[in-house]
C-alpha positions in Angstrom: 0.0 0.0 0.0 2.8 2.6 1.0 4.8 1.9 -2.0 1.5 2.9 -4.4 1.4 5.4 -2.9 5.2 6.6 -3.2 5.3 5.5 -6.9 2.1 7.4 -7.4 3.2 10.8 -5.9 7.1 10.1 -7.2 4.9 9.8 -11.0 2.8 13.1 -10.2 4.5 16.1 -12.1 5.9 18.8 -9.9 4.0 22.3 -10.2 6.0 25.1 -12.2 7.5 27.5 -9.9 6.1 30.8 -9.7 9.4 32.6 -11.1 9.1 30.0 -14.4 5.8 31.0 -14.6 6.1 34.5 -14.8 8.6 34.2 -17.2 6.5 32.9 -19.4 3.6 35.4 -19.0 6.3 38.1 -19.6 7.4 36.6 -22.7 3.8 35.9 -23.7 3.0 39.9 -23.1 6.3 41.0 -24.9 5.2 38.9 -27.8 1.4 40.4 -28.4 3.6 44.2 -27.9 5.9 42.8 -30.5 3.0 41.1 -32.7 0.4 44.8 -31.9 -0.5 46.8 -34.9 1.4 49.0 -35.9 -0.4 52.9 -36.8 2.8 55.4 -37.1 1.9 56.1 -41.0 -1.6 56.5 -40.0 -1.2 58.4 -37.0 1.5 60.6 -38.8 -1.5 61.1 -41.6 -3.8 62.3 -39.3 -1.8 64.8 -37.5 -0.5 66.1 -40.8 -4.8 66.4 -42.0 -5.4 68.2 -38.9 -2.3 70.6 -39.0 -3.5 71.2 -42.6 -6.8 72.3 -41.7 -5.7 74.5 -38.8 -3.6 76.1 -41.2 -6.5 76.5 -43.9 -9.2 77.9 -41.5 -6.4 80.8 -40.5 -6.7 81.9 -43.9 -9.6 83.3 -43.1 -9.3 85.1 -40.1 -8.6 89.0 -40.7 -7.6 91.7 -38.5 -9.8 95.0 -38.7 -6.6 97.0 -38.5 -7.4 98.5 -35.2 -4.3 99.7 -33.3 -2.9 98.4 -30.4 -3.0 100.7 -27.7 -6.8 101.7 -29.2 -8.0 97.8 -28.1 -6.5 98.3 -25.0 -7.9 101.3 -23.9 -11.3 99.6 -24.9 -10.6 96.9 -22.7 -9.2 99.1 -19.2 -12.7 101.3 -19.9 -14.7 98.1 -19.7 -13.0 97.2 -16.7 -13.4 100.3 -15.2 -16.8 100.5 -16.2 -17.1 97.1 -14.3 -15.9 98.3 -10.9 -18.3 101.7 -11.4 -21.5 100.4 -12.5 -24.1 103.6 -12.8 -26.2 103.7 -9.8 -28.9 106.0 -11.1 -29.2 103.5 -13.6 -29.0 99.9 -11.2 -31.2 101.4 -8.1 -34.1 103.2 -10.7 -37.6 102.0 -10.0 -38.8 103.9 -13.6 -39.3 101.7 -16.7 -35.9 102.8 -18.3 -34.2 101.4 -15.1 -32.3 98.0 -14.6 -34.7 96.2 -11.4 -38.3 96.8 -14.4 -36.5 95.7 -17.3 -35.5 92.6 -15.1 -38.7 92.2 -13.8 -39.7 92.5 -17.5 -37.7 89.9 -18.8 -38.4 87.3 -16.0 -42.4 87.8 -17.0 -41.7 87.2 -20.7 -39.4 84.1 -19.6 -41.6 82.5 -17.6 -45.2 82.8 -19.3 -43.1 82.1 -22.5 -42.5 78.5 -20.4 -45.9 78.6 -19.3 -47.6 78.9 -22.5 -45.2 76.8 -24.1 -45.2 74.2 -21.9 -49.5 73.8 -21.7 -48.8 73.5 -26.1 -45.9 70.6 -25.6 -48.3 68.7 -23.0 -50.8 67.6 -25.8 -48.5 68.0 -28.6 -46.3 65.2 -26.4 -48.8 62.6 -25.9 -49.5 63.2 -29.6 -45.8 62.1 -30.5 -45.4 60.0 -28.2 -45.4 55.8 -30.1 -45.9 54.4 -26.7 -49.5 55.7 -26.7 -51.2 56.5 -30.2 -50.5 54.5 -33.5 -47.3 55.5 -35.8 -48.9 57.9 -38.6 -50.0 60.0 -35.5 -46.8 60.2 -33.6 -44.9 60.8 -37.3 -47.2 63.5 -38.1 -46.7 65.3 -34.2 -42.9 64.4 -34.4 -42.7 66.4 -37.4 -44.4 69.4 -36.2 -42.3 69.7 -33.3 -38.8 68.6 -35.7 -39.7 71.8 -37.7 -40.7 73.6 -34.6 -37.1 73.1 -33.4 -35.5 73.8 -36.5 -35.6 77.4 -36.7 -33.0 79.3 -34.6 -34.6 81.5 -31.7 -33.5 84.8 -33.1 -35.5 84.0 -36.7 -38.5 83.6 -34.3 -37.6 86.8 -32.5 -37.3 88.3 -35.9 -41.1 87.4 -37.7 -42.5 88.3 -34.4 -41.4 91.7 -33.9 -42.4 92.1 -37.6 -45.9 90.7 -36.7 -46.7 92.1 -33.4 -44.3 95.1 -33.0 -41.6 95.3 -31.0 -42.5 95.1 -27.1 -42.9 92.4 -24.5 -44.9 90.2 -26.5 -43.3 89.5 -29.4 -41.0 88.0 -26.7 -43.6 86.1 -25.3 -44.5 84.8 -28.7 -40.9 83.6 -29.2 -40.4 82.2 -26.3 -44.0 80.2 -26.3 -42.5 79.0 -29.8 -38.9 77.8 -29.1 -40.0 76.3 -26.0 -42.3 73.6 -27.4 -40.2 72.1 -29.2 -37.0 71.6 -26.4 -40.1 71.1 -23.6 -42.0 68.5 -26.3 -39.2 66.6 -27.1 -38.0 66.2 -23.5 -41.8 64.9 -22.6 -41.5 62.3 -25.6 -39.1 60.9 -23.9 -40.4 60.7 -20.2 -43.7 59.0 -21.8 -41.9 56.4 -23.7 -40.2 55.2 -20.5 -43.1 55.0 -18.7 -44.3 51.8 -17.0 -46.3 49.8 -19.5 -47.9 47.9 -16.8 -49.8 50.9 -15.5 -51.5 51.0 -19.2 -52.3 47.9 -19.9 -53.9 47.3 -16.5 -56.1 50.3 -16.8 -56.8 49.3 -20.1 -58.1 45.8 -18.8 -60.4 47.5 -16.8 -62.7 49.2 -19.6 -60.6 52.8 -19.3 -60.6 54.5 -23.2 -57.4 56.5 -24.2 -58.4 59.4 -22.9 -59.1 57.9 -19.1 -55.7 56.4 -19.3 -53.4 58.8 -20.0 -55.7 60.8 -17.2 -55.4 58.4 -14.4 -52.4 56.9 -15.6 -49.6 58.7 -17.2 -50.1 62.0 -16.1 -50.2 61.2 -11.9 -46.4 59.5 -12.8 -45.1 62.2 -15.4 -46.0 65.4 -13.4 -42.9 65.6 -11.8 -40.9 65.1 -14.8 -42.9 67.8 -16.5 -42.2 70.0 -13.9 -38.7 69.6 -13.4 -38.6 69.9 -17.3 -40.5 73.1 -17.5 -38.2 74.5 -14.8 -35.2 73.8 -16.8 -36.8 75.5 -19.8 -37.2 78.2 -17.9 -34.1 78.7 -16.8 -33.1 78.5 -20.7 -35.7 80.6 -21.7 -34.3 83.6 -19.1 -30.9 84.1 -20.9 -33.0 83.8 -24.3 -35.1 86.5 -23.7 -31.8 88.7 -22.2 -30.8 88.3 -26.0 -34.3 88.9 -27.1 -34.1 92.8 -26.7 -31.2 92.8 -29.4 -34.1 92.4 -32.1 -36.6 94.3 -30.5 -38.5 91.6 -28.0 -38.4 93.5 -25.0 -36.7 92.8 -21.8 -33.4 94.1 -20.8 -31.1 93.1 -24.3 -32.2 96.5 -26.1 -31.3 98.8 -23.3 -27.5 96.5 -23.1 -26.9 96.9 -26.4 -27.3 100.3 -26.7 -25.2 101.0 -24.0 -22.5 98.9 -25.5 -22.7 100.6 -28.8 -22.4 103.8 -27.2 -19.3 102.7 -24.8 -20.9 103.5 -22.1 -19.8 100.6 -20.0 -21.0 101.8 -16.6 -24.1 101.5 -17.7 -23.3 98.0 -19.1 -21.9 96.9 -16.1 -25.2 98.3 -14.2 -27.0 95.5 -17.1 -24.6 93.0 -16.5 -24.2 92.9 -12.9 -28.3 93.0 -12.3 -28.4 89.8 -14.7 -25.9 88.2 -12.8 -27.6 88.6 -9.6 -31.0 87.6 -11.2 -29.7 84.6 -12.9 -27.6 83.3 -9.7 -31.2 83.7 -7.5 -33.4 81.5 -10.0 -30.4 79.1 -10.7 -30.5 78.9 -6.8 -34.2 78.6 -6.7 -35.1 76.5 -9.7 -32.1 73.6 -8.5 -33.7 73.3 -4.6 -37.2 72.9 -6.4 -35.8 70.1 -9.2 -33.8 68.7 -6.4 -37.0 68.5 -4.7 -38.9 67.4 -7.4 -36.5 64.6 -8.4 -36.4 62.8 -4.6 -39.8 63.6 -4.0 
């Protein structure tokens, strides 16, 4: 019995060392470097395409000629004009001053997210493949494709021509360029909703309409919400813009002042949008955070 045993463990082969075996893992590594594709010429090619083009679009890039010392003393008088914003301008309570042509611009952002956002709600559900059959959705996803299409300034543009220039050809933009972000974001939130919910409500007798009533819209508020408050946030740096074409709020009265160098009454602009937009950033997060864990 012993000597089975002995021939039997003298016959069993010995395990490979742990140096011998990472020799052979080494040499196993150095052979797939040595064996690895090799992309010099193609990474040479590339960098010479790239350099190329850099080159090419300097060519056209020209200098207006302006002088020196004429750009700098543009620059140390917006500086300046930084550090000594106008105060008859920043604390004036009249319509030409900086607190009503913020308060003027907030209204034409948010009831441009209001009105906008009632428009995406049905225009969503429309779109949405989830819910009604495919010639539908194609039909609503189109609208709100061409909807998104044109640029915000193009909007700004045909309304002032329509309406006249004021406040609510600014509203009338901002409705417009907000349905089809606000849509779009909605289309998604009602695609990934919970099919079970449907279906179950549909085995109960409940027609389209019911469903979506009792169903969808108790489990996508929130998201439309949060959505609408993000838009809105959007939609206040739009309309700052806005007033460069005519659409009210504050962009006319910035512009001018630029145009005009008078940069202490930019900076009087400029440091009233900061301290807007930092107070509805602030407010608009705690309410999405809020929104988001419920």
């Amino acid at each position: 019995m012993s000597a089975t045993v002995n021939s039997a463990t003298s016959s069993s082969p010995a395990p490979a060392s742990g140096k011998g075996s990472g020799t052979g893992r080494g040499a196993d590594v150095a052979k797939l470097y040595a064996d690895r594709p090799h992309a010099t010429v193609g990474r040479i090619v590339t960098a010479v395409v790239i350099v190329a083009l850099i080159v090419w679009s300097t060519t056209g890039i020209e200098a207006s000629g302006a002088k020196a010392d004429s750009g700098w003393t543009v620059v140390s008088s917006i500086l300046n004009g930084l550090v000594h914003p106008a105060p008859q301008l920043l604390f004036n309570l009249t319509p030409q001053g900086v607190p009503y042509l913020l308060v003027e611009t907030i209204a034409i952002a948010f009831m441009g997210t209001v009105v906008g956002a009632v428009i995406a709600v049905p225009l969503a559900f429309l779109a949405a493949t989830n819910l009604m059959p495919k010639p539908i959705a194609w039909i609503a996803n189109f609208v709100i494709m061409a909807i998104r299409t044109v640029p915000v300034f193009v909007y700004g543009i045909m309304f002032v021509r329509v309406t006249g220039p004021g406040a609510f050809a600014g509203l009338m933009t901002m409705s417009l360029c907000s349905v089809g972000m606000v849509s779009k974001m909605f289309i998604e939130a009602i695609e990934d909703l919970d099919r079970g919910v449907i279906e179950s409500l549909s085995a109960m007798g409940l027609n389209r309409w019911q469903q979506i009533r009792f169903g969808v819209l108790p489990q996508m508020m929130a998201s439309f919400l949060s959505t609408a408050i993000y838009r809105f946030d959007m939609n206040l740096r739009d309309a700052t813009i806005l007033g460069l074409v005519g659409a009210g709020g504050i962009g006319a009265p910035l512009i001018f002042a630029m145009n005009s160098y008078r940069w202490n009454e930019a900076a009087s602009i400029l440091w009233g949008l900061v301290v807007l937009i930092l107070v509805v950033e602030f407010c608009s997060t705690k309410i999405r955070n809020k929104l988001a864990r419920g």
